[in-house]
N, C-alpha and C positions, 0 to 999 in steps of 0.2 A: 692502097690509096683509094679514097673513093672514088667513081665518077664524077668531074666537074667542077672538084675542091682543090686547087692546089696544094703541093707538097712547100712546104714552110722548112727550111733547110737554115743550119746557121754553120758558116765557116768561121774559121780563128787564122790567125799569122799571130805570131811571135816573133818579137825582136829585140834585141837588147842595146843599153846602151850605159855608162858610167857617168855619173854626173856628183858635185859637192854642193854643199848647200851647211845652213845654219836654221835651227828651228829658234825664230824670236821674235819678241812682241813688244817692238820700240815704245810702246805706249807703258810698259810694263819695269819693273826695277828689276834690278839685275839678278836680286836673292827670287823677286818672281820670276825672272826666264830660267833660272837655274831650280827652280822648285818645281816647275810645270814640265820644263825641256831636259831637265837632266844633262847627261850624258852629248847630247843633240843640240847642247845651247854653245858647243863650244866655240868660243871668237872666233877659232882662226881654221872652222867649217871641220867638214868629215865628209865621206864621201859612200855612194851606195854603187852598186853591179846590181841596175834596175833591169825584171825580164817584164817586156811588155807585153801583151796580149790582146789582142784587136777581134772583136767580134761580129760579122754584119751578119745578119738575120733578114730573110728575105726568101720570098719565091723564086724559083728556077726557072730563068730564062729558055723559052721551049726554043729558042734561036741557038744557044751556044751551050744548055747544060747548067751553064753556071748562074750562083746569085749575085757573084761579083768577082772578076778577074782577081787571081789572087795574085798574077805580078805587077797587076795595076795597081792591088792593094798594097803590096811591096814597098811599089817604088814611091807610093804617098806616103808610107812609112818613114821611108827612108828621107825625103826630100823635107818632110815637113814637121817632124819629130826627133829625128834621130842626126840629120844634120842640125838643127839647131839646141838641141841640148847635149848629145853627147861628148865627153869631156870638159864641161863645161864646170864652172861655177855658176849654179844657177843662180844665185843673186847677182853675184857681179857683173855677167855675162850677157844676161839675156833682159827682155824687156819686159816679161811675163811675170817676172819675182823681183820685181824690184820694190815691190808696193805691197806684195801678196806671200806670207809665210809660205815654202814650200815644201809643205807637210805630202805624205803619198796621196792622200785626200785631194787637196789641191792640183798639184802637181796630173793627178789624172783628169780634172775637170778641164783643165788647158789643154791637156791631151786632145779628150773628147770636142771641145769646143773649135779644134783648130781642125781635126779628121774630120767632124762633120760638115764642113763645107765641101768636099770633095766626097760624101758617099751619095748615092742617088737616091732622090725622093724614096719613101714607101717601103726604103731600109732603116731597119734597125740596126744602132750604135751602141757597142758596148768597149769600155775600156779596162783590163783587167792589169791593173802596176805590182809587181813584185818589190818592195820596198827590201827584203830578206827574203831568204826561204822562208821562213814563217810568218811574215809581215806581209799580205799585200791586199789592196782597196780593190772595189769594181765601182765602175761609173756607168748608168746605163743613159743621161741626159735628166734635165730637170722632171720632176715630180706634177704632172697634168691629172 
């Protein structure tokens, strides 16, 4: 490390959580939700085993080591994501997709927008959603 530059460190948490949902676009006919959404347009919802992955990026606090407690990180996880979506119907259920398709797209920018109120200034936020093993989105905040 050089002299006098901090070290730039990025930790990750992961967590998971199960939630259903319906891919549709009420503006749209039925043959178009079913031509766009396929499979995912089904009425009566489908459901995912979503792995989350939380990333803050940041320098190392020369007080504690760390760039952000990671059972603090935890327990934001848990209190503010994972209780309110997991086992959920996300349309039915919650107040975020009632209005708003919840595509993995989606679904992690509510992520990110709800975690970053709770990371500290001058940290970097990233949200990585496992939609499948082979399916998943990263969010790192709006485009400046």
């Amino acid at each position: 490390m050089e002299k006098n530059k901090p070290a730039i460190v990025s930790v990750f948490r992961k967590s998971h959580f199960n939630a259903a949902h319906r891919l549709h676009n009420p503006s749209w006919s039925d043959q178009k939700n079913k031509d766009v959404f396929g499979i995912c347009n089904n009425p009566n919802y489908h459901g995912h085993n979503y792995d989350l992955i939380v990333k803050v990026t940041g320098e190392i606090d020369p007080e504690t080591g760390y760039v952000v407690d990671m059972k603090i990180l935890q327990d934001l996880i848990e209190e503010h994501v994972i209780a309110r979506f997991d086992h959920k119907n996300l349309i039915l259920d919650t107040e975020e997709f009632k209005a708003l398709n919840p595509t993995a797209e989606n679904i992690s920018v509510v992520i990110w927008n709800i975690l970053r109120n709770y990371i500290p200034p001058g940290k970097d936020l990233t949200v990585i959603l496992y939609e499948t093993e082979r399916n998943f989105v990263e969010y790192s905040g709006p485009v400046t």
